[in-house]
C-alpha positions as CSV (number, residue, x, y, z in Angstrom):
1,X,31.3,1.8,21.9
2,X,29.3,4.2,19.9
3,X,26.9,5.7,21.3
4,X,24.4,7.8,18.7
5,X,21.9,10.4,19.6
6,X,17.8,9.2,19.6
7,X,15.8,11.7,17.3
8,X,12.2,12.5,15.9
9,X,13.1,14.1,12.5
10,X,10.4,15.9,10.6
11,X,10.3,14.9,7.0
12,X,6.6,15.4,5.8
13,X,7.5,17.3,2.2
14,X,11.5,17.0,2.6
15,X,13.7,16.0,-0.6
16,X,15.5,12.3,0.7
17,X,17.5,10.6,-1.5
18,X,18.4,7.2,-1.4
19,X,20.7,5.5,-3.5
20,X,20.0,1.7,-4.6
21,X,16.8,0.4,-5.8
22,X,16.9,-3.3,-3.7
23,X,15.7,-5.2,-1.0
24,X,17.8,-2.7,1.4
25,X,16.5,0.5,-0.3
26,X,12.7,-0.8,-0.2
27,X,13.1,-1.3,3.7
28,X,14.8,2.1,4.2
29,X,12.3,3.7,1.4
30,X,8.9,2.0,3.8
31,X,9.1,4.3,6.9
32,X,10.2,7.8,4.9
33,X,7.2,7.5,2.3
34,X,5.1,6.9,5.6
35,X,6.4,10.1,7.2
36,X,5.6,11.6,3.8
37,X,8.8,12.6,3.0
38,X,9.7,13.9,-0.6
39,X,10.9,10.7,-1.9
40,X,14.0,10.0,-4.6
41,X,15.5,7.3,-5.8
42,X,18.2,6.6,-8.0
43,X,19.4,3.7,-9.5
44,X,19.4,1.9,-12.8
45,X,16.8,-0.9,-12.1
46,X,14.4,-0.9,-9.0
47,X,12.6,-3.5,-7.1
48,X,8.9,-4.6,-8.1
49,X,7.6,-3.2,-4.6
50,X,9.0,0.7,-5.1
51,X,8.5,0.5,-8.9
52,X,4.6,-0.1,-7.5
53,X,4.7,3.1,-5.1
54,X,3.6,6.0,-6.6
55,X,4.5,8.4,-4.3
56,X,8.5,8.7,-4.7
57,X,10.4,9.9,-8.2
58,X,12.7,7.5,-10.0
59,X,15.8,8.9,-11.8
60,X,16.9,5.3,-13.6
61,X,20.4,5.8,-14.1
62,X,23.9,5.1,-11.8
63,X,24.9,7.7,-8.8
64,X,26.8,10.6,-10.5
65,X,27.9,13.6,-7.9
66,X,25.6,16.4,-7.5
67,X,22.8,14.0,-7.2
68,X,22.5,14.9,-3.5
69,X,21.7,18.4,-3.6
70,X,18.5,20.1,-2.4
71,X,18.1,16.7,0.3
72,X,17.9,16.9,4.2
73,X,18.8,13.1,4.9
74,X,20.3,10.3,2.5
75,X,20.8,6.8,2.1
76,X,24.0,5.0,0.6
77,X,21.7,1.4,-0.1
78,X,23.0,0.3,-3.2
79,X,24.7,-3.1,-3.5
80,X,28.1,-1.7,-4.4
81,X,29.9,-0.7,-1.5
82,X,32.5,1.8,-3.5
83,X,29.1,3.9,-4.5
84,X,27.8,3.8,-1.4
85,X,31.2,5.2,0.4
86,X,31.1,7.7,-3.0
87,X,27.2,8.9,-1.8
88,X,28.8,9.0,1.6
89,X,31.8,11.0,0.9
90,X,29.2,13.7,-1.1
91,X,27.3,13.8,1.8
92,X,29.8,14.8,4.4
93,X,31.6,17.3,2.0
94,X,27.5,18.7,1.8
95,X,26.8,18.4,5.8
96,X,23.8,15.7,5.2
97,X,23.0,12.6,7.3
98,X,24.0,9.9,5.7
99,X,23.5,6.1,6.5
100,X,25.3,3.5,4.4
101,X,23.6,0.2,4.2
102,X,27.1,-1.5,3.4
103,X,28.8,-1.0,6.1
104,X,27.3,1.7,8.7
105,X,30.8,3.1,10.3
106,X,31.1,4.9,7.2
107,X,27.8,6.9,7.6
108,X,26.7,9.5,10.2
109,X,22.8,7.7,11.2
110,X,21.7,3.9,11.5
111,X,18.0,3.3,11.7
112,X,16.8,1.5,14.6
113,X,13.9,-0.8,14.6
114,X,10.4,0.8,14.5
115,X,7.0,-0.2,16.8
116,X,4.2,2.6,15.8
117,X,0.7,2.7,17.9
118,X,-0.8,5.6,16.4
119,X,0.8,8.8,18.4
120,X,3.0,5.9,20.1
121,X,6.8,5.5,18.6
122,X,9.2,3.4,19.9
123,X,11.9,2.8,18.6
124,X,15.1,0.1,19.1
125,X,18.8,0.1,18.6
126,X,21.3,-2.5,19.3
127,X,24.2,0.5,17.7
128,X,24.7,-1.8,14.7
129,X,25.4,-4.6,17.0
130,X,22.8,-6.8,15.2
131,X,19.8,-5.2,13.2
132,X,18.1,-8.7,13.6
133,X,18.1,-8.8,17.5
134,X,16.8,-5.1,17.3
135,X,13.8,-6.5,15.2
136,X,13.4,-9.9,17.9
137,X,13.5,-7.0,20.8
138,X,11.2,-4.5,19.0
139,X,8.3,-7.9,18.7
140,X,8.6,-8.6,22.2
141,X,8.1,-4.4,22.7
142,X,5.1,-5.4,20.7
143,X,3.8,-7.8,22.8
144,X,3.6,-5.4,25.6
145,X,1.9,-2.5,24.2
146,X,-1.2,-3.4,22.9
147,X,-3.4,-1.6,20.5
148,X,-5.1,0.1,23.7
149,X,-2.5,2.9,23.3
150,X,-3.6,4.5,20.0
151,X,-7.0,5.6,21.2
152,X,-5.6,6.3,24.6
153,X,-2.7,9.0,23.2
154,X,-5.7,10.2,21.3
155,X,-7.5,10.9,24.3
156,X,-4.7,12.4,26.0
157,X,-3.8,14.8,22.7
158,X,-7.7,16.0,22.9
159,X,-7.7,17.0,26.5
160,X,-4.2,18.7,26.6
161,X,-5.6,20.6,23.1
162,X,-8.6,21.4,24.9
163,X,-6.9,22.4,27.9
164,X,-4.5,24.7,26.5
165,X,-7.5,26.5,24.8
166,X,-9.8,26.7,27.5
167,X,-7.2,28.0,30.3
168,X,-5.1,30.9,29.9
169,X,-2.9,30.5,33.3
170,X,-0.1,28.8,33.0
171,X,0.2,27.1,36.7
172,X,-3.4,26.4,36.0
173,X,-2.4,24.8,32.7
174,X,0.2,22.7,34.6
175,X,-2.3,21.2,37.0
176,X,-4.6,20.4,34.7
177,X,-2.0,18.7,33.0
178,X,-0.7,16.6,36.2
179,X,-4.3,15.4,36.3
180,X,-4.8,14.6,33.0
181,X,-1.6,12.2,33.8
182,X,-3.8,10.6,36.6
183,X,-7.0,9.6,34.5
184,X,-7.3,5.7,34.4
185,X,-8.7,5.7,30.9
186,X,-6.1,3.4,29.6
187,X,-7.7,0.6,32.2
188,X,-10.7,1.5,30.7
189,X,-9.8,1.2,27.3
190,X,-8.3,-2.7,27.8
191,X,-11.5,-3.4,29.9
192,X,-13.6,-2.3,27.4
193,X,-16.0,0.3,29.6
194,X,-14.4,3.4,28.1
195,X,-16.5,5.6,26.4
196,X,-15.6,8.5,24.7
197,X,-16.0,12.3,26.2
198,X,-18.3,14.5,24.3
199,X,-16.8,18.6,24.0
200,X,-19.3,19.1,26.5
201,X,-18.1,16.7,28.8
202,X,-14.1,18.0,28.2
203,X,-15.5,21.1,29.6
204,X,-17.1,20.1,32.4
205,X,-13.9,18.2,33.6
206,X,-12.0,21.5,33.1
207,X,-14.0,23.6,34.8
208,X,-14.0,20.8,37.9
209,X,-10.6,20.2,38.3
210,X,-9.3,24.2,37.7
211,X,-9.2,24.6,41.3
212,X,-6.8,22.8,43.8
Protein backbone atom coordinates (compact mmCIF):
# COMPACT_ATOMS: atom_id res chain seq x y z
CA UNK A 1 0.00 0.00 0.00
CA UNK A 2 0.84 3.53 -0.52
CA UNK A 3 1.35 5.40 1.98
CA UNK A 4 1.52 9.48 1.07
CA UNK A 5 2.83 12.17 3.29
CA UNK A 6 0.02 14.60 5.27
CA UNK A 7 0.87 18.42 4.47
CA UNK A 8 -0.36 22.04 5.05
CA UNK A 9 0.75 23.75 1.86
CA UNK A 10 0.77 27.59 1.64
CA UNK A 11 -0.82 28.77 -1.45
CA UNK A 12 -2.24 32.31 -0.57
CA UNK A 13 -0.94 34.28 -4.09
CA UNK A 14 0.64 30.97 -5.76
CA UNK A 15 0.09 30.35 -9.64
CA UNK A 16 -2.01 26.61 -9.64
CA UNK A 17 -3.14 25.37 -12.63
CA UNK A 18 -5.69 22.99 -13.18
CA UNK A 19 -6.49 21.48 -16.35
CA UNK A 20 -10.37 20.64 -17.09
CA UNK A 21 -13.16 22.99 -16.59
CA UNK A 22 -15.94 20.11 -15.12
CA UNK A 23 -17.61 18.84 -12.28
CA UNK A 24 -14.01 17.33 -11.10
CA UNK A 25 -12.13 20.63 -11.70
CA UNK A 26 -14.93 22.78 -9.77
CA UNK A 27 -14.43 20.43 -6.67
CA UNK A 28 -10.56 20.56 -6.91
CA UNK A 29 -10.87 24.49 -7.93
CA UNK A 30 -13.38 25.12 -4.26
CA UNK A 31 -10.63 24.63 -1.60
CA UNK A 32 -7.57 26.41 -3.61
CA UNK A 33 -9.67 29.69 -4.44
CA UNK A 34 -10.42 29.42 -0.57
CA UNK A 35 -6.75 29.29 0.37
CA UNK A 36 -6.42 32.22 -2.05
CA UNK A 37 -4.36 30.64 -4.28
CA UNK A 38 -3.56 32.30 -7.72
CA UNK A 39 -6.02 30.52 -9.71
CA UNK A 40 -5.83 29.13 -13.64
CA UNK A 41 -7.79 27.27 -15.58
CA UNK A 42 -7.59 25.88 -18.85
CA UNK A 43 -9.88 24.33 -20.99
CA UNK A 44 -12.07 25.03 -23.92
CA UNK A 45 -15.50 25.23 -22.11
CA UNK A 46 -16.06 25.59 -18.24
CA UNK A 47 -18.71 24.80 -15.85
CA UNK A 48 -21.47 27.47 -14.95
CA UNK A 49 -20.14 27.42 -11.17
CA UNK A 50 -16.23 28.49 -12.10
CA UNK A 51 -17.36 30.61 -15.07
CA UNK A 52 -19.39 32.58 -12.01
CA UNK A 53 -16.06 32.84 -9.76
CA UNK A 54 -14.29 35.83 -10.37
CA UNK A 55 -11.35 35.16 -8.66
CA UNK A 56 -9.38 32.62 -10.97
CA UNK A 57 -8.24 33.40 -14.87
CA UNK A 58 -9.68 31.36 -17.72
CA UNK A 59 -7.39 30.62 -20.75
CA UNK A 60 -10.39 28.93 -23.10
CA UNK A 61 -8.50 26.78 -25.27
CA UNK A 62 -7.08 22.78 -25.08
CA UNK A 63 -3.78 21.82 -22.85
CA UNK A 64 -0.73 22.67 -25.06
CA UNK A 65 2.84 22.06 -23.21
CA UNK A 66 4.36 24.91 -21.58
CA UNK A 67 1.12 25.72 -20.00
CA UNK A 68 2.43 24.67 -16.65
CA UNK A 69 5.16 27.00 -16.16
CA UNK A 70 5.46 29.59 -13.40
CA UNK A 71 2.91 26.99 -11.03
CA UNK A 72 3.69 25.41 -7.61
CA UNK A 73 0.91 22.64 -7.69
CA UNK A 74 -1.29 21.30 -10.65
CA UNK A 75 -4.23 19.44 -11.48
CA UNK A 76 -4.71 16.86 -14.44
CA UNK A 77 -8.99 17.12 -14.14
CA UNK A 78 -10.00 17.03 -17.52
CA UNK A 79 -12.33 14.35 -18.85
CA UNK A 80 -9.72 12.91 -21.22
CA UNK A 81 -7.43 10.73 -19.61
CA UNK A 82 -4.55 10.89 -22.54
CA UNK A 83 -4.37 14.89 -21.53
CA UNK A 84 -4.43 14.42 -18.13
CA UNK A 85 -1.31 11.68 -18.22
CA UNK A 86 0.08 14.56 -20.94
CA UNK A 87 -0.35 17.47 -17.93
CA UNK A 88 1.12 14.70 -15.77
CA UNK A 89 4.08 13.84 -17.82
CA UNK A 90 4.89 17.95 -18.00
CA UNK A 91 4.66 18.09 -14.57
CA UNK A 92 7.21 15.51 -13.48
CA UNK A 93 9.73 16.55 -16.35
CA UNK A 94 9.04 20.33 -14.38
CA UNK A 95 9.31 18.83 -10.64
CA UNK A 96 5.52 20.01 -9.75
CA UNK A 97 2.83 18.19 -7.72
CA UNK A 98 0.60 16.81 -9.75
CA UNK A 99 -2.80 15.03 -9.04
CA UNK A 100 -4.61 13.38 -11.91
CA UNK A 101 -8.32 13.16 -11.50
CA UNK A 102 -8.42 10.13 -13.95
CA UNK A 103 -6.72 7.83 -12.49
CA UNK A 104 -4.49 9.01 -9.32
CA UNK A 105 -1.37 6.39 -9.66
CA UNK A 106 -0.33 8.45 -12.35
CA UNK A 107 0.07 11.70 -10.28
CA UNK A 108 2.31 12.52 -7.29
CA UNK A 109 -0.71 14.06 -4.56
CA UNK A 110 -4.47 12.94 -3.95
CA UNK A 111 -6.62 15.30 -1.93
CA UNK A 112 -8.15 13.99 1.06
CA UNK A 113 -11.48 14.98 2.38
CA UNK A 114 -11.63 18.43 4.09
CA UNK A 115 -13.51 19.36 7.76
CA UNK A 116 -12.60 23.26 8.52
CA UNK A 117 -13.57 24.91 12.07
CA UNK A 118 -12.05 28.16 11.70
CA UNK A 119 -8.11 27.55 12.82
CA UNK A 120 -9.31 23.78 12.98
CA UNK A 121 -8.31 21.46 9.74
CA UNK A 122 -8.86 18.03 9.52
CA UNK A 123 -8.36 16.35 6.99
CA UNK A 124 -9.26 12.45 5.69
CA UNK A 125 -7.68 9.90 3.37
CA UNK A 126 -8.71 6.48 2.53
CA UNK A 127 -5.10 6.60 -0.07
CA UNK A 128 -7.47 6.46 -3.07
CA UNK A 129 -9.19 3.52 -1.62
CA UNK A 130 -12.61 5.18 -1.97
CA UNK A 131 -12.97 9.18 -2.08
CA UNK A 132 -16.72 8.51 -1.11
CA UNK A 133 -15.96 6.63 2.24
CA UNK A 134 -13.42 9.47 2.97
CA UNK A 135 -16.41 12.05 2.54
CA UNK A 136 -18.92 9.45 4.84
CA UNK A 137 -15.83 9.41 7.50
CA UNK A 138 -15.05 13.21 7.25
CA UNK A 139 -19.26 13.78 8.28
CA UNK A 140 -19.12 11.63 11.06
CA UNK A 141 -15.60 13.79 12.06
CA UNK A 142 -18.13 16.45 11.73
CA UNK A 143 -20.41 15.26 14.11
CA UNK A 144 -17.82 15.29 16.71
CA UNK A 145 -16.35 18.60 16.60
CA UNK A 146 -18.81 21.06 16.92
CA UNK A 147 -18.64 24.70 16.05
CA UNK A 148 -17.27 25.28 19.77
CA UNK A 149 -13.83 24.89 18.31
CA UNK A 150 -13.55 27.97 16.07
CA UNK A 151 -13.85 30.45 18.98
CA UNK A 152 -11.92 28.19 21.21
CA UNK A 153 -8.52 28.03 18.72
CA UNK A 154 -9.21 31.72 18.69
CA UNK A 155 -8.81 32.01 22.17
CA UNK A 156 -5.95 29.80 22.32
CA UNK A 157 -4.11 31.89 19.18
CA UNK A 158 -4.71 35.30 21.35
CA UNK A 159 -3.07 34.04 24.52
CA UNK A 160 -0.05 32.22 23.00
CA UNK A 161 0.25 35.80 20.76
CA UNK A 162 0.00 37.58 23.86
CA UNK A 163 2.21 35.35 25.68
CA UNK A 164 5.03 35.37 23.35
CA UNK A 165 4.90 39.28 23.56
CA UNK A 166 4.64 39.85 27.04
CA UNK A 167 7.49 37.20 28.25
CA UNK A 168 10.84 37.28 26.95
CA UNK A 169 12.16 33.85 28.73
CA UNK A 170 11.83 31.09 27.07
CA UNK A 171 11.22 28.26 29.95
CA UNK A 172 8.85 30.97 31.13
CA UNK A 173 7.23 31.03 27.66
CA UNK A 174 6.98 27.25 27.87
CA UNK A 175 5.00 27.17 31.09
CA UNK A 176 2.82 29.54 30.28
CA UNK A 177 2.15 27.61 27.42
CA UNK A 178 1.54 24.17 29.34
CA UNK A 179 -1.03 26.21 31.20
CA UNK A 180 -2.67 27.65 28.57
CA UNK A 181 -3.16 23.83 27.43
CA UNK A 182 -5.00 23.36 30.88
CA UNK A 183 -7.66 26.22 30.60
CA UNK A 184 -11.30 24.60 30.53
CA UNK A 185 -12.53 27.26 28.16
CA UNK A 186 -13.73 24.87 25.56
CA UNK A 187 -16.34 23.45 28.47
CA UNK A 188 -17.19 26.82 28.70
CA UNK A 189 -17.70 27.54 25.37
CA UNK A 190 -20.30 24.34 24.81
CA UNK A 191 -21.96 25.40 28.18
CA UNK A 192 -22.42 28.68 27.14
CA UNK A 193 -20.80 30.74 30.40
CA UNK A 194 -17.68 31.65 28.46
CA UNK A 195 -17.07 35.13 28.20
CA UNK A 196 -14.42 36.61 26.41
CA UNK A 197 -10.99 38.08 28.13
CA UNK A 198 -10.49 41.79 27.81
CA UNK A 199 -6.28 42.71 27.01
CA UNK A 200 -6.44 43.73 30.49
CA UNK A 201 -7.57 40.47 31.74
CA UNK A 202 -4.80 38.46 29.25
CA UNK A 203 -2.34 40.35 31.37
CA UNK A 204 -3.43 39.82 34.53
CA UNK A 205 -3.41 35.96 33.86
CA UNK A 206 0.19 36.39 32.64
CA UNK A 207 1.54 38.01 35.28
CA UNK A 208 -0.40 35.26 37.75
CA UNK A 209 0.72 32.20 36.33
CA UNK A 210 4.68 33.50 35.43
CA UNK A 211 5.77 31.86 38.52
CA UNK A 212 5.81 28.07 39.36
Amino acid sequence: MKKYLPIMLDVEGRRVVIVGGGAVAMRKAAPLLEAGAELVVISPSLSGTLADEGRLEWISRPYAPGDLQGAVLVYAASDNRAVNEAVAAEARQLGLPVNVASHAEAGTFITPGVLRRGRLTVTVSTSGAGPSAAAEITQQIAGLLGEDYEPYLDFLHELRTAIKQLEPAAETRARLLRRLGKLDVLNELRQGTFIPWTPEEIEAWVARNRVE
